[in-house]
N, C-alpha and C positions, 0 to 999 in steps of 0.2 A: 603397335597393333591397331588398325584400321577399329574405328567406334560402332561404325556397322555392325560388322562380325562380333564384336562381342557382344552387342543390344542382340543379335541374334543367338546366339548362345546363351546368353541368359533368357530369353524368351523360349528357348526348348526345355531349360533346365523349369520353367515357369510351368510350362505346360505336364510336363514329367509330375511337380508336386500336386498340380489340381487334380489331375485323373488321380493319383496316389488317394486324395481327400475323398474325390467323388465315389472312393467306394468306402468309406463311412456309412452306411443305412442307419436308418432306426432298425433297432433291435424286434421291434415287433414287425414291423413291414417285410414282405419277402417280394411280393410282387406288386410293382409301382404301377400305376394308372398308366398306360399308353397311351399318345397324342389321340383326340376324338379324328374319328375314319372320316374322310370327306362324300359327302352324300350328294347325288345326282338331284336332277328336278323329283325323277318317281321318287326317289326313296323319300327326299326331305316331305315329298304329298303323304307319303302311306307313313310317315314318322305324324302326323298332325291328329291329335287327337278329332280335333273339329270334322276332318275326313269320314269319320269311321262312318256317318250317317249318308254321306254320299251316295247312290247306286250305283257310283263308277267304282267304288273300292273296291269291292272283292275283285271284278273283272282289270282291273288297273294292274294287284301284285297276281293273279293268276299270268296274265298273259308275261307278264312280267319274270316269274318264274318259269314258265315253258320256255319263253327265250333261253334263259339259260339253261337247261337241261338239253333244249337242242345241241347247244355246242358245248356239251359236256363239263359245264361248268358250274359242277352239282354244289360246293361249298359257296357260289356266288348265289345260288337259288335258294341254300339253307341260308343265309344272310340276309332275303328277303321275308324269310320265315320267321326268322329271328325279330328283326327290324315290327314285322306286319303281330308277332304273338306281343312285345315288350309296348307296340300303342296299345292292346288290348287290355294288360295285364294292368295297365298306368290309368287306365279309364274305367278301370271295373265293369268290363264288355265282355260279353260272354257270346260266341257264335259259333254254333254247330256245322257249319260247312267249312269254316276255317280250323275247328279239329277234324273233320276226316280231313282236309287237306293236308294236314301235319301227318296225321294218321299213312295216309296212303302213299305221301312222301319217305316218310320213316321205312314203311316195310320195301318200299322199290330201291331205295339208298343208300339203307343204314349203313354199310361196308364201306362205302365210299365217302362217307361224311366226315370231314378231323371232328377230335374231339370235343375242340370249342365249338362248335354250332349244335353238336348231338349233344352237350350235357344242356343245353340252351333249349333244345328242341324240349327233350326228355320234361324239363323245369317246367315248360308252359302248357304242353300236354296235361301234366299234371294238378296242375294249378288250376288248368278249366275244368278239367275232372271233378277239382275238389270242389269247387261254384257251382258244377250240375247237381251234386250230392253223392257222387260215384267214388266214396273214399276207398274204396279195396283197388278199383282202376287207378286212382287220386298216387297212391302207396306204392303202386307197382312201377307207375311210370317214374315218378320221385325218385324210387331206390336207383330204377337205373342210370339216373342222370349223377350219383354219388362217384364218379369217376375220378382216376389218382390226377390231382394236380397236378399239372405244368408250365401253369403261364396265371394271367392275371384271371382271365376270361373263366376259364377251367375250374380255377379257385373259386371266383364270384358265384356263377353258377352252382355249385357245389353249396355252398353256405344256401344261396336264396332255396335249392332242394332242401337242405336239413331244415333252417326256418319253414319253411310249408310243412316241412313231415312233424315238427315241433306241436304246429299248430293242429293238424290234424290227429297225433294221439292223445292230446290232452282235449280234444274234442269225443273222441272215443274211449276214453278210460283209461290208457295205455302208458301211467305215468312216467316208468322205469324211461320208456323209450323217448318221451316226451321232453322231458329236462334234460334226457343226453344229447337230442337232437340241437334243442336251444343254443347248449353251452359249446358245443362243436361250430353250430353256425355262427356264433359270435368271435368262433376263432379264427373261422376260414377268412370273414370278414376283416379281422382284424390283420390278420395277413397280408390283405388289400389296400389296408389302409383307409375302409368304408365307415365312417364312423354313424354313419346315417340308418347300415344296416346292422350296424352293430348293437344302436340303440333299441330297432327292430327284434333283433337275437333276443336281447337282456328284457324287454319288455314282455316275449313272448314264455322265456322261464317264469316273468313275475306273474303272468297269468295262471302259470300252473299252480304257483304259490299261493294266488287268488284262491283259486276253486277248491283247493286243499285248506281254506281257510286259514292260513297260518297270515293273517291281514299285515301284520309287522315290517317282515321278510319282504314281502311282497310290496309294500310300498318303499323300503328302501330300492328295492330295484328298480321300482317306477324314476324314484328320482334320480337314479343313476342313469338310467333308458334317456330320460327327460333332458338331464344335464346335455347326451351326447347328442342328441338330436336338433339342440339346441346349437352346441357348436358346432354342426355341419350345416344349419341353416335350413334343409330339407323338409318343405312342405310336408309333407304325407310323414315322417316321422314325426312330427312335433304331434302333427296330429293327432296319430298313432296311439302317443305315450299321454298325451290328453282324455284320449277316450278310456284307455285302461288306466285312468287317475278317475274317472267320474266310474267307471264300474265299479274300481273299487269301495269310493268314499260313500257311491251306493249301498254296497252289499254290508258297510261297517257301520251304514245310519251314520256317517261322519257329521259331525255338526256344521264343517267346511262344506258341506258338500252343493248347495244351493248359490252358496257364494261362488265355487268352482263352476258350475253350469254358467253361469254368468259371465266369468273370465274366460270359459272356453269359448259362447257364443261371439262377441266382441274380436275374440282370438281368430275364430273362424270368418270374420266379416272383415277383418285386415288383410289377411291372408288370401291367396289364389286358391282357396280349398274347392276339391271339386262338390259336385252335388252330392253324393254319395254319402262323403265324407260329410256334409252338413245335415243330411238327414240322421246320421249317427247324432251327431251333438245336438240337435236341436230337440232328437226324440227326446232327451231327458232333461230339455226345457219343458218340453210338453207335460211329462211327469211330473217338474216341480212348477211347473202353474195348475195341473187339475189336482196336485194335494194342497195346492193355497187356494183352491175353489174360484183363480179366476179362466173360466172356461170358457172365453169369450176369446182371449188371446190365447188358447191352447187350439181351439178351434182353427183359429187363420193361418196359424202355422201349419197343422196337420190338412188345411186347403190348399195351401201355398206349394208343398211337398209330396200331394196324393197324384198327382200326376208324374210326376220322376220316380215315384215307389211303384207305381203300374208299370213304369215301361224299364226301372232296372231290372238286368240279370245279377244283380250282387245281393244275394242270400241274408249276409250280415245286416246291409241296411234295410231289404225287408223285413226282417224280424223287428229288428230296432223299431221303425216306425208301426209296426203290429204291437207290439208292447205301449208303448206310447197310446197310442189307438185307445187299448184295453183299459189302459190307467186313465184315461179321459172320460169313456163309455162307463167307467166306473165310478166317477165323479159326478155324474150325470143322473148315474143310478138307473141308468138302461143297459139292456144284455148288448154282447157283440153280434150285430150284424152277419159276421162273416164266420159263425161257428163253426157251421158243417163244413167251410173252408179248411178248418184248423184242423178239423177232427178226422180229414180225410188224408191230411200229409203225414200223422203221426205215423200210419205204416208205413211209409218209405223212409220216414228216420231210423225208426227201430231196425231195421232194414240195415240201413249204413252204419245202424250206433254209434249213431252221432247225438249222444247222450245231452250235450252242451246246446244243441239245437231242441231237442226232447222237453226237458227243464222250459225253455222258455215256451215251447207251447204249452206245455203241462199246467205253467202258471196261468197264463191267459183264458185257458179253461176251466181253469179252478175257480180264479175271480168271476170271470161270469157266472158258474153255475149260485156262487155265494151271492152275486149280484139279483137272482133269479130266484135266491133262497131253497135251492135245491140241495140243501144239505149233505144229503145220500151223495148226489153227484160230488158236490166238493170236495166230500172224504176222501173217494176214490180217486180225485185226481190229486189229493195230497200224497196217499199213500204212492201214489203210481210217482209223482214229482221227487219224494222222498228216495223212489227206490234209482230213479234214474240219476238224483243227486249224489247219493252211495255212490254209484259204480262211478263218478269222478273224484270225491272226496275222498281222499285215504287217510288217517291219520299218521301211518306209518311212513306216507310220504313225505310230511314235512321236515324228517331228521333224512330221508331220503334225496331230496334236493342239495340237504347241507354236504351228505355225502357224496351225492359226484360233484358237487362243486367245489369240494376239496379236490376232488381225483383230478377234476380238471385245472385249476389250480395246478396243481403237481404237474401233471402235462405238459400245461403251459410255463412252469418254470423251467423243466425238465428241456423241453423246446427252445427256451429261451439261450440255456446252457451250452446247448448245441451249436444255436446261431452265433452266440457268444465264440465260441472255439472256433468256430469257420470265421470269424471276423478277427480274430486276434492271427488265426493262419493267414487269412488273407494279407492284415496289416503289416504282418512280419516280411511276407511275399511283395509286399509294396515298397518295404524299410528299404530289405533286400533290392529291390528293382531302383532303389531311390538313392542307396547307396553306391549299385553299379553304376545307374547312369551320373552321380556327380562324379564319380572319379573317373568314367569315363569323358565328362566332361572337361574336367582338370588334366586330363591327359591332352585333350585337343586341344586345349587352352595352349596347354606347356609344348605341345608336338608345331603348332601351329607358328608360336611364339621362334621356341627355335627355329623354323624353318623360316622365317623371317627376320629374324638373325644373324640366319647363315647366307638368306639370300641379301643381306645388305651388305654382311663383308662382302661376299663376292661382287660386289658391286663395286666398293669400296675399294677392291684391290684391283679389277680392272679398270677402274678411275684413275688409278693410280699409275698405272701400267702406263695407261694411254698417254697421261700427262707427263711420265718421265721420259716415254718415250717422242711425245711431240716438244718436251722441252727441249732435247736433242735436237731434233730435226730443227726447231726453231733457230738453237744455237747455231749449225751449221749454217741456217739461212741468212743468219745477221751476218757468220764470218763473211760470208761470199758477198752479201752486202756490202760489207765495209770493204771488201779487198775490189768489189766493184765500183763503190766509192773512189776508192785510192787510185785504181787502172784508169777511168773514164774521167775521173776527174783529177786530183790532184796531176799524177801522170801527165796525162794530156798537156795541161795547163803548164806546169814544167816545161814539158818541149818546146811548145808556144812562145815559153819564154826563152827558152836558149834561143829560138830562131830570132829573135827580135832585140836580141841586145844593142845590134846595129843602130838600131832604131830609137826615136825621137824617145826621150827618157820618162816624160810622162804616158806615154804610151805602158811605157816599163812597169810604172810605179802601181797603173789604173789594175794593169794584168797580176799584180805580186797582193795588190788587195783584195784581188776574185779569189785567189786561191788561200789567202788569209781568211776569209769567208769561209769559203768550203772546209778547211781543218775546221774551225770553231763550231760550223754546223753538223757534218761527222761525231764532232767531241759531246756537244750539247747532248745529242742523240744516245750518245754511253752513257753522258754522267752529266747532268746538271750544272754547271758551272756556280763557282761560288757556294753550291747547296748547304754544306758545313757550316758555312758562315753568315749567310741572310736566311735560312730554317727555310722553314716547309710553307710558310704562309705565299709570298711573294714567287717563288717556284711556279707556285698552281696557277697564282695571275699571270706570272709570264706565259706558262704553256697552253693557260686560256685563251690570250692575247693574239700567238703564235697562231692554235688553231682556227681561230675563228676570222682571222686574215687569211689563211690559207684553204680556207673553205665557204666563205660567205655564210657563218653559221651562228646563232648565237648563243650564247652561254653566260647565265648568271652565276654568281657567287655569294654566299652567304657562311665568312669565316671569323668566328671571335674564339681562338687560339692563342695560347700567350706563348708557345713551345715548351709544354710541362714533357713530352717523352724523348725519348733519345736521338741522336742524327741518324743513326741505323734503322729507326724505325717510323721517323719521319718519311724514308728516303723508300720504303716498303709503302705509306699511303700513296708518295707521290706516285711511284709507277700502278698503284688499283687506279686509282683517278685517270693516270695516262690513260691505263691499257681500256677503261669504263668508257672514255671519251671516243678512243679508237674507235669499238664495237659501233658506239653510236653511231658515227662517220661512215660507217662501212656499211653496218646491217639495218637502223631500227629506221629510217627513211623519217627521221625527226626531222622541226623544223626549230627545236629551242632544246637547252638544258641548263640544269643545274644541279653548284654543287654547292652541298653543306657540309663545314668541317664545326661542330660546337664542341666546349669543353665544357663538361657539367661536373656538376659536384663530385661525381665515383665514376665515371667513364667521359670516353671521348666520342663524339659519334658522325660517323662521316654518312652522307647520304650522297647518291649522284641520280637526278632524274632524269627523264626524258620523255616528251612526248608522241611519241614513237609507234610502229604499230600492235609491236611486243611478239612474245612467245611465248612456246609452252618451254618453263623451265625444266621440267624433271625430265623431258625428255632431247631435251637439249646438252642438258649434263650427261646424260647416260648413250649419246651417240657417238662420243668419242671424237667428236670433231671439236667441241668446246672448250679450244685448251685456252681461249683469255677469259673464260668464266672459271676454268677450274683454280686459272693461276690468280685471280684476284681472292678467291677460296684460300688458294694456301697459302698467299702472303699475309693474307688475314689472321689464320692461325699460328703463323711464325712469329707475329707483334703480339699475342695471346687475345687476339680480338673474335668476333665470330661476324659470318657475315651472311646475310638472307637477300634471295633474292626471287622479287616476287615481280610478275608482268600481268597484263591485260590488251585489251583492243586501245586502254588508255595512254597504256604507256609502260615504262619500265622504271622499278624502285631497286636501287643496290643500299643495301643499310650495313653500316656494322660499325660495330659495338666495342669498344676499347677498353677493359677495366683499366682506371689508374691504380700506378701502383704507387704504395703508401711511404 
């Protein structure tokens, strides 16, 4: 069987077992990450955050999106919507003209958008929403973007809705909802394979657990949130889980918690954090420098940062840095500045009940009016802070977290169980496919095998044919030879002589020794003279001698023979060597040869070369015209010897191999 074909054959059987593995998944993964899409010049511009301040941006993805909507290539224009909401959403950028444009896109489209760009749209709509302050808008668009999974996109988006809707009940009070969102989002994510927004999910339950004051709970999640963030390497998670580490070692008076401002700042200064993100963590540098009364560097930071706090839209780090502010302004022992600022947003909180935002102005009012000694004032915005406190604080919440977190828990093992059995179906499905194609393999193997088999006897037997058939013909040809020998020559020469017996007696004698010649020459050509009795060695020199007088040809010898085999089987090398020598003379247009007869320790081995122009053997044998190669083949095999013959543009090798017998 050819080494090819079956390195090919086992290279499919190779390829059969990898796909068989490749459907091994993790157990928690359903939807793998898809190759990143390749992005043109616009997209990779409107992908840059640095862009967004341009004044060619918006007019860049507008005309950019018209173009596609012209030629009806409404998923290619929600892509750029996508593309143009995900820099936004990444940069803590908040832009009114690019929600009516989602806006107005939505209501001309919806029907025709697939569901990976509408649950995307749906998620950013709503995410701006929440940044204006518009949580009932914030809620509506989120829920719609909750659509059934299909793919990876689908999934993702679906978790990044629950995570916003997580954050925004436990912003509004809305516990029950709040921790089911979290723990939901951490699953879709984990479905994905995201472990970035995973940490995201778990950090935003530990928040609930924050504000429910159960401190405990809540920091083991952090560190969990922490740990994953960690291993996906994700800027804005680490972050993330950084900042709900210092709220909470705030709100617990943790004794860590000064030292942690410290490692977050440092953290934050290694890292690519954006501004935002820095005015987050440095606000509560700012805190713990104006309660160690140095308000000199609490100062230069909150200079350093008052200009990014003027010109962000990100709600979270204005307040941050407003707290801060307050905690500075109170070290100082002078009121805030910016009161009637403060006192004029609480109606649009209470508005949104956005209770979590409420609290932190409530304080900042409260400390001023105690910084002012306005007592009366104080009270009332304690009680008022107290009661906004209440409406996120539950007590009944904290054995309420434990419990959907069991439920989900059970879910997810319940899920897990599921994927489990479709993987063990699948693998059985594989076994099965693994098992068809090896025996369907071993069938080709064995189908192949015999067919190759069958086509060598057959080959074998019309080799055979041929040869016994041109051994015949061959026969006939020597008889007619010889009897042409005998007619042209002997004959003749006979008459010759009867007519000449008249004649001068030496004439006689010269004419009866031509024809004494010719029997011997005739005879030689049957059968070797003497061969029985001087072996095989001395043969080959004569027939060497013979032909290379008779052809101007030359031929070496190289024979250390002592006659260890039979005369019958000497008498079988002589004529391979003849009939080797012949072909030479006739076909291979050499200009030298040789032969080697050695006798080695376990065989005998003849060799006959020549430098020649050569041929192709196997197809030489198989044309049926090669009856002095097939017949040096079976003389070969009659002595039990084997014989190989190999040629090139070099030349031709006849080898074969004698075992001695013992």
């Amino acid at each position: 069987m050819p080494r090819n074909y079956v390195q090919y054959l086992l290279f499919c059987f190779l390829v059969i077992a990898l796909s068989c593995q490749s459907g091994n998944k993790s157990q928690s993964v359903v939807y793998s990450k898809p190759p990143e899409e390749k992005s043109d010049t616009v997209e990779t511009y409107l992908k840059d955050g640095k862009k967004l301040a341009d004044k060619n941006y918006v007019k860049t993805y507008a005309v950019r999106i018209e173009k596609h909507i012209k030629k009806g290539e409404i998923d290619s224009a929600a892509r750029i919507l996508a593309i143009v909401g995900e820099t936004y959403y990444v940069n803590y950028e908040l832009n009114q003209e690019f929600i009516n444009t989602q806006l107005q896109f939505l209501k001309t489209y919806e029907k025709q958008i697939s569901v990976r760009y509408l649950s995307n749209l749906y998620f950013h709509i709503g995410s701006q929403y929440y940044e204006k302050g518009s949580t009932d808008s914030a809620i509506s668009f989120l829920n719609k973007g909750l659509v059934e999974p299909t793919d990876y996109y689908t999934t993702f988006y679906k978790g990044n809705c629950l995570y916003m809707l997580s954050i925004i009940y436990m912003n509004i009070g809305q516990h029950d909802k709040s921790i089911e969102a979290g723990l939901k989002a951490q699953r879709e994510f984990e479905m994905v394979g995201d472990t970035a927004r995973q940490a995201d999910a778990l950090d935003a339950v530990g928040g609930m657990l924050r504000v429910s004051r159960d401190y405990d709970e809540a920091l083991k999640l952090n560190s969990k949130a922490y740990k994953l963030a960690l291993l996906s390497k994700d800027t804005n998670s680490i972050i993330g889980t950084c900042l709900s580490r210092l709220s909470l070692y705030n709100e617990m008076k943790h004794p860590n918690f000064f030292a942690f401002v410290d490692s977050a700042v440092v953290f934050a200064n290694q890292l690519n954090v954006s501004k935002e993100n820095k005015i987050l963590i440095y606000s509560y540098k700012v805190s713990q420098l104006s309660q160690q009364k140095k308000l000199k560097e609490a100062q230069q930071i909150l200079s350093e940062y008052k200009d990014i706090y003027q010109r962000t839209t990100f709600l979270n780090a204005k307040e941050h840095y407003e707290l801060a502010l307050a905690d500075y302004e109170a070290a100082k022992g002078l009121g805030s500045p910016n009161i009637k600022q403060y006192e004029s947003l609480i109606p649009e909180i209470k508005k949104n009940k956005d209770f979590v935002r409420l609290c932190i102005y409530y304080q900042i009012l409260k400390d001023d009016a105690v910084q002012k000694k306005n007592y009366e004032r104080a009270y009332e915005y304690q009680s008022l802070l107290e009661t906004a406190s209440d409406s996120i604080t539950n007590i009944k919440m904290r054995t309420k977290v434990k419990e959907l977190d069991r439920k989900y828990q059970v879910e997810k093992k319940e899920q897990q169980i599921i994927l489990q059995q479709q993987e063990i179906t699948q693998k059985n499905t594989y076994i099965a496919l693994l098992v068809a194609s090896l025996s369907g393999l071993l069938l080709a193997v064995f189908a192949y095998y015999s067919w190759q088999r069958q086509k060598l006897l057959r080959q074998e037997k019309t080799n055979s044919m041929n040869f016994t058939k041109q051994l015949l013909e061959n026969t006939e040809d020597e008889r007619k030879r010889i009897a042409s020998d005998l007619h042209d020559s002997i004959s003749h020469e006979l008459l010759n002589l009867k007519s000449i017996f008249s004649q001068d007696l030496s004439v006689v004698n010269k004419k009866i020794d031509t024809i004494i010649n010719d029997i011997r020459g005739i005879s030689r050509n049957l059968h070797p003279v003497m061969f029985d009795k001087i072996g095989l060695v001395p043969n080959v020199e004569q027939l060497v001698e013979r032909i290379q007088n008779q052809n101007n040809f030359f031929i070496s010898t190289d024979m250390l023979y002592t006659g260890v085999l039979t005369s019958a089987d000497e008498l079988q090398i002589y004529r391979i060597i003849q009939e080797a020598l012949t072909n030479i003379i006739k076909y291979a247009k050499a200009h030298a040869a040789k032969i080697t007869v050695l006798e080695e320790k376990d065989k005998i081995l003849i060799e006959i070369r020549d430098n020649g122009k050569g041929f192709d053997v196997k197809q030489a044998l198989n044309s049926g015209k090669a009856f002095g190669l097939h017949n040096i083949i079976e003389r070969s095999r009659v002595i039990g010897g084997e014989a190989n013959i190999s040629s090139s543009l070099e030349g031709t090798i006849i080898t074969i191999n004698i075992p001695r017998k013992l």
